[in-house]
N, C-alpha and C positions, 0 to 999 in steps of 0.2 A: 273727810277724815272720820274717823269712828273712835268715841272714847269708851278705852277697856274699863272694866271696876276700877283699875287701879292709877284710873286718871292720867294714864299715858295716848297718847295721840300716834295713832299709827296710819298712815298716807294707805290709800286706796289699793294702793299697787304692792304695797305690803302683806294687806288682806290678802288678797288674790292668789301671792305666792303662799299663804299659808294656806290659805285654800287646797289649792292645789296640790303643796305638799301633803295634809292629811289623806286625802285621798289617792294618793296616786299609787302605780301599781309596783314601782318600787319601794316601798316602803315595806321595811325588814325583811330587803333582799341585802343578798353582802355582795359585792362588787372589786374586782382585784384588777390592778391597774399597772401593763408590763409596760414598760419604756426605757429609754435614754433620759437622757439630761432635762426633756422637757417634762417630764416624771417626777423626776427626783428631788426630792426636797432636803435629802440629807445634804447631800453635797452640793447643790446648787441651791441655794437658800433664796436667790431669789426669779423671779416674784415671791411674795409671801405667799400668795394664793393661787392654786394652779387648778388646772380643769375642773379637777375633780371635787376640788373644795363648790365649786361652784354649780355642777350635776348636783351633791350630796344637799345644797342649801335648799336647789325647784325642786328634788325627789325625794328626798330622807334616805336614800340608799344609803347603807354604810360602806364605807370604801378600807381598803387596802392596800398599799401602793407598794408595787414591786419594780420602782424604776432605779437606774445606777450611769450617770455620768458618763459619755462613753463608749455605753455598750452596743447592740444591736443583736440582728437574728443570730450574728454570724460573730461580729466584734467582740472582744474579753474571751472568747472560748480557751483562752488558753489559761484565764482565769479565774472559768467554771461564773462569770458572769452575764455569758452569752444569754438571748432570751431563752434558748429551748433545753436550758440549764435551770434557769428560774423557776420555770413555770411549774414545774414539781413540786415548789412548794404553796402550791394554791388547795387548799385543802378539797376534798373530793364533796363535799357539802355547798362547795361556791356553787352563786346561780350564775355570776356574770364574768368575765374575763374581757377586756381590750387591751390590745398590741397597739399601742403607738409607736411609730418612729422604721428605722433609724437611718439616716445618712451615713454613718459611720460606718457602712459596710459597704460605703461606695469606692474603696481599693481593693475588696477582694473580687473572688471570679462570682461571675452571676451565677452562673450554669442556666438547667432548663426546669422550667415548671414541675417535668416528672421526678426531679431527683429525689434521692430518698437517702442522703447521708448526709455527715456536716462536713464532708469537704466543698461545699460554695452556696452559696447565700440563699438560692431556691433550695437546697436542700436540710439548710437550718429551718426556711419556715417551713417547712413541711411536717418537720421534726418536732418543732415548737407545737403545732394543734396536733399533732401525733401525740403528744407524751398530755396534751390538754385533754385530747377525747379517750386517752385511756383514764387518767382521772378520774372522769364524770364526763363518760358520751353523753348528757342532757345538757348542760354547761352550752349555754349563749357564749358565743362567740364572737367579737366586735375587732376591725383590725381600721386602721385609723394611719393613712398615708402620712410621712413626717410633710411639716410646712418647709415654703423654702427657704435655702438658706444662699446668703449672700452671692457665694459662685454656684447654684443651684436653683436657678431661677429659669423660668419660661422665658425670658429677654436675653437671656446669656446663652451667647451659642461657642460654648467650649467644651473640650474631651468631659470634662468634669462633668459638666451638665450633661451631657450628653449621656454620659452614665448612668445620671440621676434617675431622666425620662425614661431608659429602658429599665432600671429598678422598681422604680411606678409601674409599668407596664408590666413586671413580670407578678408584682405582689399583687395588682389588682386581678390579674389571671388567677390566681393561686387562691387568692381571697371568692373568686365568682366561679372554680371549678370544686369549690367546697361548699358553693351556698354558704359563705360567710357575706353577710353587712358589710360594707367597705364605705367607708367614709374619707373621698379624697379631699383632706386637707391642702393638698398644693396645687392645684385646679381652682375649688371653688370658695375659700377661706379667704380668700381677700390678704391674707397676711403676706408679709412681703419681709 
């Protein structure tokens, strides 16, 4: 342990993260965070603390969180909640942007990677980094596969799922024909 001036004892592993933090190279980048329900902290309160409180502790990024209970690329559109409705309001100055999610647009039509309208789900994301690279065409872009969910599991062989894995399948196309990062959470996250 290491004692500060102020007589407080801070574990080894504390330093390190502070370490770390001062240096790192997110520190006074701003950071905007689209999602669903695993996002949102207004309406789903818990956990108390969600990814990004935990990014923002190892990095000092500052975050923003634009997620809503719900929603999806495609989901709430009729609500003006959809993601490629959101994302307009990510100010043209952000350095970072990540889409996480969503399930919730696993009853509408998929359609195909090329689409370019918000009539079906490949064509909201599309629209989504569409209205993100008019923004700020510099803007990092990070898209973050949802975890699975109960009937939405790699063990489950139902319609349900079954839709899931060709949803994976089409957002990590969309995600790797844009040279965006794709971070499959439902594959390698252990979460169940």
């Amino acid at each position: 342990s290491v004692i500060t001036p102020c007589n407080y004892t801070m574990t080894d592993g504390y330093v390190k993260r502070l370490e770390k933090r001062i240096t790192s190279p997110f520190l006074n980048k701003t950071w905007y965070c689209v999602g669903d329900s695993l996002t949102d902290n207004f309406n789903n309160p818990l956990p108390a603390k969600r990814y990004y409180h935990f990014i923002h502790e190892e990095t000092g990024i500052s975050y923003s969180m634009l997620g809503v209970g719900g929603s999806g690329y495609k989901n709430e559109d009729n609500e003006g909640q959809a993601f490629y409705q959101r994302v307009d309001r990510i100010p043209s100055n952000a350095d970072i942007v990540t889409i996480f999610g969503s399930f919730n647009d696993i009853g509408l039509t998929l359609g195909d990677i090329s689409d370019n309208t918000t009539d079906t789900i490949c064509g909201c994301i599309n629209k989504t980094l569409e209205v993100i690279y008019n923004t700020n065409p510099n803007m990092k872009i990070g898209i973050i596969s949802p975890t699975p969910w109960g009937t939405i599991n790699e063990f489950v062989n139902t319609e349900y799922a079954q839709k899931g894995k060709a949803y994976l399948g089409k957002l990590e196309e969309i995600a790797k024909r844009n040279s965006i990062p794709y971070l499959d959470l439902y594959h390698c996250s252990g979460l169940r």
